[in-house]
N, C-alpha and C positions, 0 to 999 in steps of 0.2 A: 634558499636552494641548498639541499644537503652535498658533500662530496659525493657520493653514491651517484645523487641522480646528477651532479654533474658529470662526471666521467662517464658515465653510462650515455651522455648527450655527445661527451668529447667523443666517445668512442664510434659512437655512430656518422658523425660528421666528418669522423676521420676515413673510414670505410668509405661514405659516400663523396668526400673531396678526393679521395685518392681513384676512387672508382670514374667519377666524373674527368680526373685529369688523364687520368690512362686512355679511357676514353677519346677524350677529344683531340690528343695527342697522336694516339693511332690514327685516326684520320687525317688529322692535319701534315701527321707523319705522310701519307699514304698520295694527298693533294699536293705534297710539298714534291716528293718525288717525282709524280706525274708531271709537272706543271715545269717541273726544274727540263724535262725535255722536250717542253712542246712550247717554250719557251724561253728567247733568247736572253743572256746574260744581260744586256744592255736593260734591256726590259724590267726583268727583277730589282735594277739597282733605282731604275726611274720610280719605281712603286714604292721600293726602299723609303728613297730620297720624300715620295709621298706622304709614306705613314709617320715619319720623323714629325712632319709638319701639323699632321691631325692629333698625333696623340701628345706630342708638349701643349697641343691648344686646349685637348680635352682636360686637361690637368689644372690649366688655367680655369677654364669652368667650370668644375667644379672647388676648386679655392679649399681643398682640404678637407669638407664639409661628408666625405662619404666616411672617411677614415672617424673621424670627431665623432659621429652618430654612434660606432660600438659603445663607444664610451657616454654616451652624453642619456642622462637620467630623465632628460625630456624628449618623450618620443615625437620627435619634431619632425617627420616624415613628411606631411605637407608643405612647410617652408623649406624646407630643401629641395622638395622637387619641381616648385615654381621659380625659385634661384635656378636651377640647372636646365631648365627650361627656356627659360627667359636667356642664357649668359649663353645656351647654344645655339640660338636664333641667331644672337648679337655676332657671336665670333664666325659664327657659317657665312652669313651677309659678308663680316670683313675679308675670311682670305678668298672668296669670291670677288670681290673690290680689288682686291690687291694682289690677285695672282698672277699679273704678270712682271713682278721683282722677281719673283722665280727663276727665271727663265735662266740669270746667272750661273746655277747651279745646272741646268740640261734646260734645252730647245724645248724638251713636250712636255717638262715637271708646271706649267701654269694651267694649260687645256687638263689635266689629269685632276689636277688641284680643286679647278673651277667647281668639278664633278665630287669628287671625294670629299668636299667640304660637306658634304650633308652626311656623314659618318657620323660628324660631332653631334648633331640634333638626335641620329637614329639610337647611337650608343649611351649617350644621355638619359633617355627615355627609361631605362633600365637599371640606374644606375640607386635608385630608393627599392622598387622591390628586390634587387639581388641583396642590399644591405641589410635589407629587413630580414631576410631568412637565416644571413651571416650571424647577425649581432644573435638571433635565437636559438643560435645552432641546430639548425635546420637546414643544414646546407643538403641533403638528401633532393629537397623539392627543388632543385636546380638541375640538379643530373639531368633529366630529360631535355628538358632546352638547352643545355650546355653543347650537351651530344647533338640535340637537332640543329643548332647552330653549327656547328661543326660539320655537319652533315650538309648543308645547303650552300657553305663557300666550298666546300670539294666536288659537290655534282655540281653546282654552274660554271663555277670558274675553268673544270677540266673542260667541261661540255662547248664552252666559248673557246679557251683555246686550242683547242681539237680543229676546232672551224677557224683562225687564223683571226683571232682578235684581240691578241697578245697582251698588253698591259692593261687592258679595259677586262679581260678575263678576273682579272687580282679585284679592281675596281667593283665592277656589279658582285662577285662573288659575295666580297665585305658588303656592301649595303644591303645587299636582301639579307645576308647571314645575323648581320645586325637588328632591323627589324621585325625580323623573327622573333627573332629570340626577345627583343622589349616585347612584343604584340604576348610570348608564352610566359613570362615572368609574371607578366601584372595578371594575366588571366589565374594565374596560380594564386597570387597574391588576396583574389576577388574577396572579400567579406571580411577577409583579417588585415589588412590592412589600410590604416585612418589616414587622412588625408588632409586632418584641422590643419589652417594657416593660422599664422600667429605671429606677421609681420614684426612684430614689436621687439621678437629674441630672435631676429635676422643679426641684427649688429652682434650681440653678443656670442652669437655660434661662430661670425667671422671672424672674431677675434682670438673664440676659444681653438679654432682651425689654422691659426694663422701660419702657426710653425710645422703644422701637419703639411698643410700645402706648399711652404717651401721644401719640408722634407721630399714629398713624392715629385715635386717637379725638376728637384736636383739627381733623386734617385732613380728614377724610372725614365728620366728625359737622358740618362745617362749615355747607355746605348745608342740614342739616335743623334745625340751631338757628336759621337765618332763619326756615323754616317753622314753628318752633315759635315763636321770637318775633310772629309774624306772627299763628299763631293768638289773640297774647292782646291784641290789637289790633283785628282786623279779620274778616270774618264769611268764612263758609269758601269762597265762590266768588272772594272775591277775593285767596286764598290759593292756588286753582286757578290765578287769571289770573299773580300772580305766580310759581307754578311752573312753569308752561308756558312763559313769556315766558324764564324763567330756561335751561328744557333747552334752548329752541330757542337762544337767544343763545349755549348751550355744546353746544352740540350735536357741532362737529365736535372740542373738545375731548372731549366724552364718549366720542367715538367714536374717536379716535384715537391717545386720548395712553396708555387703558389696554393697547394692541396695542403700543406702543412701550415703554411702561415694564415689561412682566412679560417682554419681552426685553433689556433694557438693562440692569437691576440684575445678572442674575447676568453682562450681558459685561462690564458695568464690575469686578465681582468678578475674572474673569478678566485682564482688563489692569491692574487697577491698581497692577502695576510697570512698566508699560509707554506710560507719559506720553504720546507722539505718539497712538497706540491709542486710547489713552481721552478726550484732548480730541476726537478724532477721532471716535467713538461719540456720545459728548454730542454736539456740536454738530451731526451732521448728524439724531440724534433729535428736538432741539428747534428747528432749522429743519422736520423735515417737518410737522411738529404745526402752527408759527407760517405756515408760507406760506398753510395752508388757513385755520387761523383768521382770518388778515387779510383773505382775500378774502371769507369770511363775514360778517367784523365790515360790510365796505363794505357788501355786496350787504345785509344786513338794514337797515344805516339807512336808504337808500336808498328801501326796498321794506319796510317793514315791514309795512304795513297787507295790500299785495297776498298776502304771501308768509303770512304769519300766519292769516289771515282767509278772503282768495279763493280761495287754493291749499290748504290744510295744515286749519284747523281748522274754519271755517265762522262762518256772522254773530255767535255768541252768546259767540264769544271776542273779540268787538272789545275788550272792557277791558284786554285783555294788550298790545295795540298800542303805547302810550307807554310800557308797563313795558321791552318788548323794546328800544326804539330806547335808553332808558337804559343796560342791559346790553349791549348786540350787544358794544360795546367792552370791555368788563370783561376777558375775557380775554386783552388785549393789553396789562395793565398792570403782567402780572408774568413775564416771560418769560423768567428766569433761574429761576422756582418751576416751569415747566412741568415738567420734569428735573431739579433740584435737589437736590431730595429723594433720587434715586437715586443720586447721586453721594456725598451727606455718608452713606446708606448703606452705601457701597460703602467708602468710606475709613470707616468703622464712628466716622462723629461725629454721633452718636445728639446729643448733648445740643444740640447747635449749631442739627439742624433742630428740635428740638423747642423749643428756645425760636423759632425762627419760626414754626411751627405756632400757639404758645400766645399767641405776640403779634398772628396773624392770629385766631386764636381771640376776646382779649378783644377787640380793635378791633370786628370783624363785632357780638359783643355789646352794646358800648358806646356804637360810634356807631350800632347797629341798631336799638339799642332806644328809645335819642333820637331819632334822625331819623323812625321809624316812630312815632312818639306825636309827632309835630308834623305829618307830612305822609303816616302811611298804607305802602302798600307802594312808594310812588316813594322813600321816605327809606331802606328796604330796598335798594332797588337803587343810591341812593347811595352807601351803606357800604360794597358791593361795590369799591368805589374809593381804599378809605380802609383797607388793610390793612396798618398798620406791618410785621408779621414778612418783607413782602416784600423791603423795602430791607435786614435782616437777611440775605436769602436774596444776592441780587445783590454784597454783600459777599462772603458766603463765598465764590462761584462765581468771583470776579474774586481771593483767596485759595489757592483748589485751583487756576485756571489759570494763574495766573502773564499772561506777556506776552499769552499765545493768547486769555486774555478778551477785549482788545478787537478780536478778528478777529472775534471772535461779534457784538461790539457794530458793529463794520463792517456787518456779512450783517442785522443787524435792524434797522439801517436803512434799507437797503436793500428790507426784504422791508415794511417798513410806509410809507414813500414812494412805491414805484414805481405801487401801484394807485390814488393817489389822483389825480393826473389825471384820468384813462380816467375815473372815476364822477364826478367833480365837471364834465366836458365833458357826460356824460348827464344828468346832473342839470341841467345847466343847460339843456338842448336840448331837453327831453323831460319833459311834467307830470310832476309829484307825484301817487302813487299811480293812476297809470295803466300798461295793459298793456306800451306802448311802453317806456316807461320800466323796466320788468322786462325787455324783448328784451333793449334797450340795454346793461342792468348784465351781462348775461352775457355782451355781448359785452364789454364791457370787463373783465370778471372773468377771460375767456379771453386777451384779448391782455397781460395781467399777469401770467398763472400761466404763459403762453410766457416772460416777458421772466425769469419766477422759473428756468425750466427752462435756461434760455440759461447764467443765473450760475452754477446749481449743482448741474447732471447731472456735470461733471469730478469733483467730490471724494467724488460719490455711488459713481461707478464706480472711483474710484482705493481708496477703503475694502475695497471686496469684491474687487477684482481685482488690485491692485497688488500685488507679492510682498514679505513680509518684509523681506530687506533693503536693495528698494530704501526702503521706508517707512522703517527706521532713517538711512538715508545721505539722505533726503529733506528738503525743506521741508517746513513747517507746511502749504503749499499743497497736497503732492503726496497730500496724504491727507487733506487739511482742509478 
């Protein structure tokens, strides 16, 4: 495969992952708002306290095995999906069995569970054709059912709660939404995608997954071990406030960093003999994630109350208010983790990110569970700040790049100085939690993301357009 027609592939996946997450984002954006008031806080946090439980179990079945397939040179697509098949039957059956240990954490989180446990089987289902189009960069033929999935938990779930069906609204919304979209993948998938078993390179895929799948269960279980910690603390709406205050402060990280990273791991795969290429991937993947973040981080401390409250969710989430202004910042403090992680995948040093994972893992527990049994869900949100495995991570990256790291550490300070003028001139000119004060930060959020486009449109355009050999014969700059 020439560089040409690989970036010409990245390029396209990138357009269509970023189009697909805008996408589904506005909607869910749009379901999230509606739903936040037709819909009581108590409720939200019981679904909360729900999805925590289905999606650490989804991670368990699959054992690693989705992430291992970008990488793995046998296209083993039918022993994977009778593994995932089979291990989501297995776990559905159990927290059905076993849902009512639940109850510990809220009264109606086992009757929800009972029900929700079929998530695992439906999301499953989906989980080898969505890989298959990743690992080909193809992410294009996904947009449609992304969006239609997207599209089916926001009309039922409004539609139920509208009619007073409150946490069973969340519930059916996800399983049809789910089903769907398996039922639209594979139909996509139909002729191009094999299905050979091959029992026999079972053991060896689990093995070669092994450290993949503690990475994602340490990482991605992250988030809802606050939530779980939270629930044994504190009553379920203010487990609401703290989840709400949490997406919104990660908001444009939710939204942007999964559109960048399921096309960055397999081109980092593809450059990594190709050093200029691949710093060059990384870094302009984790400036486009950190520019938006920092101007989010500003404009939310700024405007918390206005943006939270007046705009977005309505009077009865004022509690989330001081939650969010603690967070906004959170995801500015690890910004070599942003992409990180696809990198030490790409160079297949599984063990390296997983002890970072496992050391952001105990800290979020450790210091989560102290600070929250002295001070509630604000001590929650301070933990957030207190993740050892990151300074693990910032090592490695400043290790895989050599010199070029601190080109990166140039561009971010850069991207997290330049907007803070502009909002601290508003802030000082213009009340506190007033509408003005909201114009203001957009305007200063705009004259900052110009000064951002001013630095770094040259190396955005020199990546996709620049020809192979001048990129070898080049500086770090000419592509960087």
């Amino acid at each position: 495969m020439t560089a040409a027609s690989t970036r010409q592939r990245v390029l396209r996946s990138s357009i269509a992952a970023y189009g697909s997450q805008l996408g589904r984002t506005a909607i869910r954006i749009v379901a999230e708002l509606t739903l936040a008031r037709l819909v009581l806080p108590e409720r939200h946090g019981l679904f909360e306290e729900a999805t925590a439980v289905v999606v650490i179990l989804a991670l368990v079945r699959d054992l690693g095995l989705p992430y291992h397939l970008v990488r793995e040179p046998r296209q083993a697509y039918g022993t994977v999906f009778a593994w995932i098949t089979g291990a989501s039957l297995v776990l559905a059956g159990g927290v059905f069995a076993a849902a009512p240990i639940f109850a510990a954490w809220a009264p109606g989180l086992p009757e929800v569970l009972r029900v929700f446990a079929l998530w695992i089987v439906l999301d499953g289902l989906s989980v080898v054709p969505r890989v298959f189009f990743e690992r080909r960069l193809e992410v294009g033929r996904l947009v449609l059912p992304e969006l239609l999935r997207g599209l089916a938990f926001a009309v039922l779930s409004i539609a139920l709660a509208a009619t007073g069906h409150g946490v069973w609204s969340f519930v059916a919304g996800e399983l049809v939404a789910a089903a769907l979209f398996a039922g639209l993948v594979w139909w996509r998938a139909r002729g191009a995608l094999e299905l050979d078993l091959a029992p026999g390179i079972l053991r060896d895929l689990l093995a070669k997954s092994r450290y993949l799948f503690l990475i994602a269960l340490a990482a991605v279980s992250l988030p809802w071990v606050a939530v779980l910690i939270l629930g044994s603390f504190v009553h379920p709406d203010v487990v609401a406030y703290f989840t709400k205050a949490r997406t919104w402060a990660f908001r444009l990280q939710i939204l942007v960093l999964p559109a960048v990273a399921r096309v960055l791991y397999p081109t980092l795969v593809e450059y990594e003999r190709h050093p200029r290429r691949f710093f060059a991937a990384y870094r302009l993947g984790t400036l486009s994630i950190l520019c938006l973040e920092t101007l989010a981080a500003y404009f939310l401390f700024f405007n918390a109350k206005v943006v939270l409250v007046d705009v977005l969710l309505g009077p009865k989430w004022q509690g989330a208010v001081p939650l969010i202004q603690l967070l906004c910042f959170a995801p500015l403090v690890d910004p070599m983790s942003r992409l990180g992680g696809e990198v030490l995948k790409a160079r297949q040093e599984d063990r390296v990110w997983l002890l970072v994972v496992v050391l952001n893992s105990i800290s979020l527990f450790g210091f989560g569970w102290a600070l929250t049994a002295s001070l509630g869900a604000e001590g929650m949100a301070w933990a957030n700040y207190l993740l050892l495995g990151n300074l693990l991570m910032t090592w490695s990256i400043w290790r895989a790049l050599g010199k070029d790291f601190w080109l990166l550490v140039r561009d971010l300070i850069f991207v997290y100085l330049v907007p803070l003028p502009f909002f601290l001139l508003t802030a000082w000119a213009l009340p506190a939690e007033s509408w003005s004060r909201f114009a203001g930060s957009w305007v200063a959020a705009a004259v900052a993301g110009g000064l951002y486009l001013l630095r770094f449109h040259r190396p955005f355009r020199a990546f996709f357009l620049e020809t192979e050999a001048a990129e070898e014969e080049g500086s770090p700059e000419s592509i960087a």
